[in-house]
C-alpha positions in Angstrom: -12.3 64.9 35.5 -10.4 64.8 39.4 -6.5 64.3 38.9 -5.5 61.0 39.1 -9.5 59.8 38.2 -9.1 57.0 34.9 -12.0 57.0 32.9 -13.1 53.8 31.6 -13.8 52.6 28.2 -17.6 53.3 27.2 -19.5 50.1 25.6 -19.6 51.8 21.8 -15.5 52.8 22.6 -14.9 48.8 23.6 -17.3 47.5 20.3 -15.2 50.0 18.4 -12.1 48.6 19.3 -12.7 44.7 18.7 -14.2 45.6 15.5 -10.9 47.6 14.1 -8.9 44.2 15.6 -11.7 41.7 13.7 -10.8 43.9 10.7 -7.3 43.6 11.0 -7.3 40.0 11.9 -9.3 39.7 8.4 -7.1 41.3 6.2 -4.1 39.5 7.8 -5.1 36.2 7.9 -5.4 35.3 4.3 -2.1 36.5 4.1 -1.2 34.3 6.8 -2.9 31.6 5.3 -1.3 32.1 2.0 1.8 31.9 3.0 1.7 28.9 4.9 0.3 27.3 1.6 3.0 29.1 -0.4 5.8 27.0 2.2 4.2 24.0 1.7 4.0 24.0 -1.9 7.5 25.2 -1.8 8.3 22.3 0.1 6.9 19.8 -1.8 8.3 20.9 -4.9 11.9 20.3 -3.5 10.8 16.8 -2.4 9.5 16.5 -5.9 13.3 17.8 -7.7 14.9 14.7 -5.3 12.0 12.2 -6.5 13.7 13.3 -10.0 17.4 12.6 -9.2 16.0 8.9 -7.7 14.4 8.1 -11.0 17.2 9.1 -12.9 19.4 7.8 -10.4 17.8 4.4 -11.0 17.8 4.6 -15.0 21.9 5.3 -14.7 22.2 1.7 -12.6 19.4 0.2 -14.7 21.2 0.6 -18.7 19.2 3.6 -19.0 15.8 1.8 -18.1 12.6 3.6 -16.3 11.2 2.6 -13.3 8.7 0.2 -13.4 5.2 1.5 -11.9 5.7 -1.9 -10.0 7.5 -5.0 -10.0 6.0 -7.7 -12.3 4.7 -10.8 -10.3 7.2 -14.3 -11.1 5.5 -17.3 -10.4 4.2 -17.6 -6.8 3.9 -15.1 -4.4 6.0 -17.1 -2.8 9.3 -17.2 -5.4 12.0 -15.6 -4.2 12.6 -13.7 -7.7 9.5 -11.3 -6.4 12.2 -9.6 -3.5 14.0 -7.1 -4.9 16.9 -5.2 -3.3 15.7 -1.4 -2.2 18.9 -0.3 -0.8 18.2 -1.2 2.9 17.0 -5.1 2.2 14.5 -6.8 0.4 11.5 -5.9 -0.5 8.2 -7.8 -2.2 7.2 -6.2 -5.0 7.9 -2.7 -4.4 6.1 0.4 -6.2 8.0 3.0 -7.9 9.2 4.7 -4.8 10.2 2.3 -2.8 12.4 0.8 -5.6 14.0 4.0 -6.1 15.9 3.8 -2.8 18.6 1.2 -3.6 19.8 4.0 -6.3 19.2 7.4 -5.0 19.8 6.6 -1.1 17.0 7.5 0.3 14.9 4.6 1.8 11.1 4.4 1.3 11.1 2.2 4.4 13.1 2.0 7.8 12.6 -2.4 7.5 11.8 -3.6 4.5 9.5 -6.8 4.5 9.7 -9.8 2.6 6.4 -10.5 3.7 3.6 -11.2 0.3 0.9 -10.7 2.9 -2.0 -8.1 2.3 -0.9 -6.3 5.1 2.5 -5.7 4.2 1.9 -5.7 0.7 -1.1 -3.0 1.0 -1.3 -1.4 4.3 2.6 -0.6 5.0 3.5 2.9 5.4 6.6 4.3 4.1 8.9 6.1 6.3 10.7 8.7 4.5 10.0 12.5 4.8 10.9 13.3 1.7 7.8 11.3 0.5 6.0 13.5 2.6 3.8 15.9 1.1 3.1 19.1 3.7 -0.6 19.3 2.6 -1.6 15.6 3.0 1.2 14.3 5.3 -1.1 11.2 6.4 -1.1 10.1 2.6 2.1 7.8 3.4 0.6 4.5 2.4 2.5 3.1 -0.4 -0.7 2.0 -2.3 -2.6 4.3 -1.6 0.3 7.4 -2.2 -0.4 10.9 -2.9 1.8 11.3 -6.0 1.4 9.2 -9.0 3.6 7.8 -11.5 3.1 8.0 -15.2 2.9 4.2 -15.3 1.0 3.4 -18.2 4.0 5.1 -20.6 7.0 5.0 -18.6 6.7 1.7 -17.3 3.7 -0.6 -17.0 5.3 -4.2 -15.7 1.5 -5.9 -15.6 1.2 -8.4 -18.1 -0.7 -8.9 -21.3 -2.9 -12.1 -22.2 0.2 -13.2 -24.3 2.5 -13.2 -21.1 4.1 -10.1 -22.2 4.9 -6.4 -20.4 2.0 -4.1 -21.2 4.7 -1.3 -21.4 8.2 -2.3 -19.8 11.3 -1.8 -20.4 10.9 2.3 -21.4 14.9 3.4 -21.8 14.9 6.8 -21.3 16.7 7.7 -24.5 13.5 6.9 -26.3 11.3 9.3 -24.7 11.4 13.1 -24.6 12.1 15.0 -21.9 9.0 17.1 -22.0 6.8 14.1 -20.2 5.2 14.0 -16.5 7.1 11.5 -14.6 4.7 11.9 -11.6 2.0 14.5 -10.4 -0.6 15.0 -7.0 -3.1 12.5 -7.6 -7.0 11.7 -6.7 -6.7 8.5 -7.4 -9.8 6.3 -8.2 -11.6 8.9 -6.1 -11.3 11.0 -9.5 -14.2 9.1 -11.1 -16.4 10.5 -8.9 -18.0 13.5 -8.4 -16.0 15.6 -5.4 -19.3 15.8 -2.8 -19.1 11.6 -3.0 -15.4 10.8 -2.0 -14.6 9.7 0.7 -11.8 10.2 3.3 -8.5 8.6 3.1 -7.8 5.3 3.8 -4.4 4.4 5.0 -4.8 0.8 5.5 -7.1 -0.9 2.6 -6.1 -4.2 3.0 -8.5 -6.1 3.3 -11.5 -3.4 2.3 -11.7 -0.5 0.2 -13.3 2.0 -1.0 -12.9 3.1 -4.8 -14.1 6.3 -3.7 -11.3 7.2 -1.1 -9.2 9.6 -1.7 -5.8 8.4 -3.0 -7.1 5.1 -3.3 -4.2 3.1 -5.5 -2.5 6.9 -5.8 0.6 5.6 -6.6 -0.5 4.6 -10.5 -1.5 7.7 -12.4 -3.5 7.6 -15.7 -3.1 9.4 -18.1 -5.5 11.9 -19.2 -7.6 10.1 -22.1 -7.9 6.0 -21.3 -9.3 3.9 -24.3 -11.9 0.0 -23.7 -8.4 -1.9 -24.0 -5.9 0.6 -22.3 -5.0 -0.5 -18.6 -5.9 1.8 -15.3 -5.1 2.9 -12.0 -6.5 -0.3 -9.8 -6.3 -3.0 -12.9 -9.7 -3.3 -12.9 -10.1 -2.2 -16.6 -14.0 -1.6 -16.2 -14.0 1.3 -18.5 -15.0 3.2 -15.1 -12.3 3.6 -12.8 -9.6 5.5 -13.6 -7.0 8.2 -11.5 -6.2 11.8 -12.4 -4.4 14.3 -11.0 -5.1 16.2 -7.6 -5.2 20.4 -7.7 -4.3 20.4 -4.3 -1.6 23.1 -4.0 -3.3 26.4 -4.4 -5.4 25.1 -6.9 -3.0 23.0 -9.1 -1.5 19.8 -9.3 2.5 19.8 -8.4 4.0 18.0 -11.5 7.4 16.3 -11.7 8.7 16.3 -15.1 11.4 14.0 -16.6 13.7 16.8 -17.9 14.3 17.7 -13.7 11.8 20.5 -13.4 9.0 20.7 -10.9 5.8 23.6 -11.3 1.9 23.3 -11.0 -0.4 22.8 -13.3 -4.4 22.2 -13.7 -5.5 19.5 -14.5 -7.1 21.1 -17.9 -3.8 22.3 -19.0 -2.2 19.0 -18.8 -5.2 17.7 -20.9 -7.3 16.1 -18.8 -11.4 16.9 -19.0 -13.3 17.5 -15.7 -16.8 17.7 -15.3 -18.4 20.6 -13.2 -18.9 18.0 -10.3 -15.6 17.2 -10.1 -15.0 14.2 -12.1 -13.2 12.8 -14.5 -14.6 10.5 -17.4 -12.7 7.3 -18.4 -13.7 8.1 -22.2 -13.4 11.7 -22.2 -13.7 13.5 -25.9 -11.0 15.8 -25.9 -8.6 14.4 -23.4 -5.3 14.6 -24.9 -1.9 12.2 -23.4 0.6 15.4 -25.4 2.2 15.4 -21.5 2.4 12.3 -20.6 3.0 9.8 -24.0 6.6 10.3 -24.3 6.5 11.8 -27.8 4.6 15.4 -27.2 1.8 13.7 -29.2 -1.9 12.6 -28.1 -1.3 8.9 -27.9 -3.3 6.1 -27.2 -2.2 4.7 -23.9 -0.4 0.9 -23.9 -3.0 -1.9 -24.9 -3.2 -4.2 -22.8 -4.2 -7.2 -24.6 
């Protein structure tokens, strides 16, 4: 070769080259990948820990009382005993996390409506990023929320035939400190098998889809439901139900009361699954040891 001649790259020498970098590119990525998952997860799970303090937060102002999943209905949608204070105004008929806010500080919402409309009541999206969850950061519709509450135990305001609280007030003091407060959720999109869910609806007033993703997310059921026990979407149709959502590197965040956050399958905190995906309202098996209160497998709250 002439001094100062530069000798080109044969083909094989170039095919050589872009193969070494598509190997490298592989073995990074998933690292890449993993780590990104790894942050959100991370982030999440400090979201959840504040979640914790609200709820707590709330019991101290409340003589020692949990949340309610929601607030009951009074009368009319129209009476004026159905706005409740959330820290930053009134609100109609908040769910669990918006209610939180006139304790712990954090508002769900920037304006808080007084509005009963569908649209407000159903469609509004809250606000706050610490509701925010890194992996599903469009889930931000109040009803249909990516993290559900254990309502059906810690505080089910719906009414029984006899006018009653299916399961409100829960003080605190009663219930051990081993229980889920609140986990990643399917909602009713749990009762079917994955291949037939849909995709996420953030506005379902006025039409829904029980097989959307997160659909009524905020109300988690437990893991075994019984003919008379209440669920997710009150429709009670021995059907529908929620469960929780192994979205974080294969597992479910899960807040518990005691203050600490971690993931968990849905298996280990005794929920059955079938191969499809699903999860049966009558499971044999299921066990509610995580989320009755008393680290025992009980029936959830009758409703009539």
């Amino acid at each position: 070769m002439r001094i100062g001649q530069c000798r080109a790259f044969t083909l094989i020498e170039l095919l050589v080259v872009v193969a070494v970098l598509a190997l490298l590119v592989g073995l990074v990525l998933p690292a890449l990948q993993g780590a990104r998952a790894a942050a959100m997860t991370t982030k999440w799970t400090s979201n959840l820990r504040q979640l914790i303090i609200g709820h707590a937060l709330f019991a101290n102002d409340h003589d020692n009382v949990s949340i309610p999943g929601r607030m009951a209905k009074v009368g009319s949608s129209n009476d004026p005993r159905n706005l409740y204070d959330v820290g930053n105004g009134r609100h109609y008929r908040p769910r669990w996390m918006v209610v939180m806010g006139a304790s712990a500080g954090f508002y769900a919402y920037n304006e808080p409506s007084t509005d009963s409309g569908g649209d407000n009541d159903n469609n509004k999206l809250i606000d706050h990023e610490i509701f925010r969850d890194p992996v599903v950061p469009e889930y931000m519709n109040n009803r249909n929320y990516c993290l559900g509450y254990n309502f059906q135990f810690l505080g089910n305001s719906r009414r029984r035939a006899d006018g009653l609280f299916v399961r409100f007030p829960v003080r605190l003091h009663q219930v051990n400190t081993q229980t889920v407060l609140f986990a990643d959720t399917l909602g009713t999109a749990a009762t079917f098998p994955a291949a037939q869910r849909l995709a996420y609806n953030p506005k379902p007033y006025p039409s829904n889809n029980t097989r959307e993703m997160c659909n009524h997310g905020w109300a988690l059921d437990p893991p075994r439901l019984l003919p008379e026990s209440d669920n997710c979407d009150e429709s009670r149709d021995g059907f529908t139900r929620s469960a929780v959502d192994e979205r974080h590197q294969g597992k479910a965040v899960v807040g518990w009361l005691d203050g600490h956050v971690d993931r968990w399958t849905a298996r280990d905190l005794g929920y059955v699954q079938h191969e499809d995906g699903s999860f049966p309202y009558d499971a044999t098996g299921a066990t509610n040891k995580f989320f009755s209160g008393r680290s025992r497998d009980l029936d959830p709250p009758n409703v009539n």
